[in-house]
C-alpha positions in Angstrom: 88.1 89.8 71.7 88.4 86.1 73.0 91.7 85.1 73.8 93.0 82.8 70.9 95.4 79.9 71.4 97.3 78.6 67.8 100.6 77.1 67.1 102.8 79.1 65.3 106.7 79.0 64.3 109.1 81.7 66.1 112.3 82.5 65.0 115.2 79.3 65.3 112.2 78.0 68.1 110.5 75.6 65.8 107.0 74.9 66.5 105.6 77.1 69.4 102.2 77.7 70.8 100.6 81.5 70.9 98.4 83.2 73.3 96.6 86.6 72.6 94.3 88.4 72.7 94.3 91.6 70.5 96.0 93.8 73.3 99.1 91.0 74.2 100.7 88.1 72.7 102.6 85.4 74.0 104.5 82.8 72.5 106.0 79.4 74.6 107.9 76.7 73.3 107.0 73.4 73.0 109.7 71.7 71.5 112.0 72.4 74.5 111.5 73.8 78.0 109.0 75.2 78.3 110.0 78.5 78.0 108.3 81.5 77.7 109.7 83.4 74.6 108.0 86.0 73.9 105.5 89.0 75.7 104.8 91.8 74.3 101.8 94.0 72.6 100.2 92.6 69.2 102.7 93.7 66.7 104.9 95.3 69.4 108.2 94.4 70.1 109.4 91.5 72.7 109.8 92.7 76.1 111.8 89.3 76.6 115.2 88.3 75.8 116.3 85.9 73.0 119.2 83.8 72.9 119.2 83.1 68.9 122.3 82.1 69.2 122.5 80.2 72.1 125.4 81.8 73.7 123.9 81.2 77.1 124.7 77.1 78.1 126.5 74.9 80.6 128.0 71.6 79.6 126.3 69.3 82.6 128.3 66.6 83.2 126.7 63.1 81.7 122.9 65.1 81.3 124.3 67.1 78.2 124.0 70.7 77.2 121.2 73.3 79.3 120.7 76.0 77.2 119.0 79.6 78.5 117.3 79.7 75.5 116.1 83.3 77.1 112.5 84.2 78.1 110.8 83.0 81.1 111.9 79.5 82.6 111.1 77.4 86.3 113.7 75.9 87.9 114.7 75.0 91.4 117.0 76.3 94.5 119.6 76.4 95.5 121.4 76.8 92.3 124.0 73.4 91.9 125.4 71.2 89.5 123.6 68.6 88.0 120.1 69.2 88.8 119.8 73.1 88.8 121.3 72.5 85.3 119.1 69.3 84.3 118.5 69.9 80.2 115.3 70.5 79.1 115.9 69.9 75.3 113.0 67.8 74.9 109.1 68.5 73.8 106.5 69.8 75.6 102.8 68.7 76.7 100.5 71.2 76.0 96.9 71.6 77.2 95.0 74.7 76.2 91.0 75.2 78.0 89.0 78.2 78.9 91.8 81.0 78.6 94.4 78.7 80.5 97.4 77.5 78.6 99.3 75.0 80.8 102.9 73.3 79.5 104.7 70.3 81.1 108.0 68.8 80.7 109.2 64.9 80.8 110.1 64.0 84.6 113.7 65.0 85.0 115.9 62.3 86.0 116.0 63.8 89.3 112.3 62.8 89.8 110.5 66.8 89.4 108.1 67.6 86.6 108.2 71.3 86.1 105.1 73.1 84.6 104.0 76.4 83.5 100.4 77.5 83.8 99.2 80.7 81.7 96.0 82.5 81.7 95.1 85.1 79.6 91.8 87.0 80.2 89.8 88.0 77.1 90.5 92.0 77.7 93.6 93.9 79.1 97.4 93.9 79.3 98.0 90.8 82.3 98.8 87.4 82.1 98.6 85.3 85.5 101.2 82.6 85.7 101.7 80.0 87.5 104.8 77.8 88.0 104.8 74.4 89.7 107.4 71.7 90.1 105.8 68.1 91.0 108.1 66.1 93.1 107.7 62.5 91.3 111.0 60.6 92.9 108.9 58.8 95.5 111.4 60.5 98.0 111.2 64.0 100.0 113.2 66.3 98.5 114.3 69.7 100.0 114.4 72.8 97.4 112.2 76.0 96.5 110.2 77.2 93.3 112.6 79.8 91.5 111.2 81.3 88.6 113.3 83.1 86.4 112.6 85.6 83.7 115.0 86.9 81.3 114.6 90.3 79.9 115.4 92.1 76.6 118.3 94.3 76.6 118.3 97.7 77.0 116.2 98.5 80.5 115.9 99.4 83.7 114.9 97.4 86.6 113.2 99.5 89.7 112.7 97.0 93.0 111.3 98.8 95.9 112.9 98.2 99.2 111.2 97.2 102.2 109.7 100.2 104.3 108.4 98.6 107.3 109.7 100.4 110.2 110.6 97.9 112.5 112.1 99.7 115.1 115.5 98.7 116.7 115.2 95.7 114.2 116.9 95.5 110.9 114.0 95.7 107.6 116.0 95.1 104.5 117.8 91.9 103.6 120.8 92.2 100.8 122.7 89.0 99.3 125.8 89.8 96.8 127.2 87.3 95.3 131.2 86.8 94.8 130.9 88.2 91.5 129.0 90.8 92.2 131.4 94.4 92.2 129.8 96.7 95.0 130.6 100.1 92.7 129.2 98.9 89.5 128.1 101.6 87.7 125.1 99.5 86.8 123.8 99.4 89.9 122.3 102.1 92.2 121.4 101.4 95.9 118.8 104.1 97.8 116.9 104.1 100.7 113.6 103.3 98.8 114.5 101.6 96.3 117.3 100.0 94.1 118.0 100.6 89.9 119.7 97.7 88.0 120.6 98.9 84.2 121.2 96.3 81.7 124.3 97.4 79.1 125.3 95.7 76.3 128.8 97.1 77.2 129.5 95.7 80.2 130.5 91.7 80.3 130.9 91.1 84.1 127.8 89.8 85.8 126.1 91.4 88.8 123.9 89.8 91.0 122.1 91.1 94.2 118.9 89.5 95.8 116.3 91.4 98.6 113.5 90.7 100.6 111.0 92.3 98.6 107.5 93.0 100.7 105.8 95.3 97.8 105.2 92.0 95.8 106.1 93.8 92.8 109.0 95.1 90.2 109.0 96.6 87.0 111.3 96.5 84.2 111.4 100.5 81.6 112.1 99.0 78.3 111.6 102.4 75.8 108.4 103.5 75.7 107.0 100.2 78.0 106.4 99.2 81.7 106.7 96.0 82.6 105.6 95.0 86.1 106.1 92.1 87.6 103.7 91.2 90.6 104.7 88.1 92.8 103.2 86.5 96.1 103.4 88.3 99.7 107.1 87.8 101.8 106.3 85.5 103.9 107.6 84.2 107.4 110.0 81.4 105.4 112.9 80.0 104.8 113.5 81.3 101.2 116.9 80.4 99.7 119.9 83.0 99.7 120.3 84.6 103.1 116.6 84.6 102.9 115.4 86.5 99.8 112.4 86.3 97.7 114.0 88.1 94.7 117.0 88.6 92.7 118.4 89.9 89.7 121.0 89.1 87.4 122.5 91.2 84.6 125.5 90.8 82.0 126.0 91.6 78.5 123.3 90.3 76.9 120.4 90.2 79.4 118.9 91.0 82.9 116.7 88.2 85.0 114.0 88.9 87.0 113.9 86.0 89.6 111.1 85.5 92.1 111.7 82.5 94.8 109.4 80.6 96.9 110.0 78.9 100.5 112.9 76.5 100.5 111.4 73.5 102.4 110.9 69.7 101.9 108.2 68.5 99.4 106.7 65.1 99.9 106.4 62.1 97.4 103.7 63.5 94.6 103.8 67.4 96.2 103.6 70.1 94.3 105.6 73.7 95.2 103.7 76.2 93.4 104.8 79.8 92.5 102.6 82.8 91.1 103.0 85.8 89.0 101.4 88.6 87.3 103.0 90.5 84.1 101.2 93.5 83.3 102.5 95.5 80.2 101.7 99.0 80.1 102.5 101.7 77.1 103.8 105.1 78.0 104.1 108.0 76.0 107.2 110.0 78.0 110.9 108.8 77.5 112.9 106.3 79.6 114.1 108.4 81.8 110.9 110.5 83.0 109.0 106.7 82.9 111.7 106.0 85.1 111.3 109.0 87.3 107.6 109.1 87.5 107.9 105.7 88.8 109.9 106.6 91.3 108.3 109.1 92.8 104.9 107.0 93.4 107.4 104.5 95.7 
């Protein structure tokens, strides 16, 4: 089946455009963001998280009100008030040609255009994305790409730790952040991997980030694998005590966030950032997905 584009109305979303292809759908906003809002399989359920009720916001000074919205969104590092926090409340440009769906946001009034690139292929269970944030103040500007995905509730996040043995030299970077308790129950550290849990029961955030060399994560959601497959670790500055990844978790939601090098971008520059989401059905319950996975690490 050929991948077919169409606008559609999701949820309290308004008017949103849809990719799919008979295996995979997914659904982007266009009257905000952009934001990714929903991946999952053709009449499956959403592998993404929804905030319906918009409890996730931040009152931004003179900008107005940022809202999560949920889903899959592009911003930039390091994380700071205004510009991390710049609304994007307004509508969307969207261009759709061979397979490649590609949505752009008004010019911030910090001078970046973010845009989010996603191509579908005709068969199978991956979308390729691509994020990229246009530096349009006619100034350099220092930051890095940070893409951020927010994840339906419910899961388990496996990251695999670096294995390189590099002697008398350390291998593993980990950044916690001030809210970040070392015993939560959430989280589980071990020597080849870590487990983050999202439960609805537990309100306090978590946060930890790591230099992540297998280019990939994936998120156990029921009977579902989602993996997550990002660019090489690199010899870079990348923001955060130099990681490539973090995650986040609360009460509602765990993010998935994949960073690029923190650097300076010229006038009219373009800091790009790729992914791959591959969705893959399993027939065993969480827990055995969970533990099969593990044992190919």
């Amino acid at each position: 089946m050929s991948v077919k584009c169409y606008e559609t109305v999701y949820k309290n979303y308004g008017k949103c455009i849809c990719l799919e292809n008979g295996k995979i759908r997914l659904i982007a906003t266009v009257e905000v963001g952009p934001r990714i809002i929903f991946f999952g399989f053709c009449n499956g359920e959403n592998v993404l998280f929804e905030d319906i009720d918009r409890n996730f916001y931040i009152l931004n000074r003179n900008y107005g009100v940022w809202y999560a919205y949920g889903g899959h969104r592009l911003w930039l590092a390091p994380e700071e008030i205004p510009e991390t926090y710049f609304p994007d409340n307004s509508k969307v440009a969207v261009d759709f040609k061979s397979n490649i769906l590609t949505l752009t946001a008004e010019k911030t009034a910090f001078g970046k255009q973010f845009s989010i690139v996603c191509k579908m292929s005709d068969d199978g269970y991956c979308v390729e994305i691509e994020n990229r944030i246009a530096n349009l103040s006619g100034k350099p500007a220092k930051f890095a790409p940070w893409s951020v995905t927010g994840l339906a509730p419910g899961g388990t996040e496996i990251i695999p730790l670096c294995s390189t043995d590099k002697g008398f030299l350390p291998n593993r970077t980990m950044a916690l952040w001030s809210y970040s308790e070392i015993d939560d129950k959430r989280f589980a550290l071990k020597d080849k991997y870590a487990l983050l849990r999202q439960d609805a029961s537990k309100a306090n955030p978590f946060k930890v980030g790591f230099n992540v060399t297998s280019k990939q994560i994936a998120y156990i959601l029921g009977k579902q694998i989602l993996k997550v497959s990002f660019d090489d670790y690199q010899n870079v500055n990348y923001p955060d005590f130099c990681c490539n990844f973090e995650t986040y978790t609360n009460n509602l939601f765990l993010e998935c966030e994949i960073l690029g090098e923190e650097r300076v971008y010229h006038p009219s520059e373009t800091a790009t950032l790729t992914e791959k989401w591959e969705l893959i059905p399993a027939e065993q319950n969480e827990q055995q997905i969970i533990d099969e996975y593990i044992r190919t690490l």
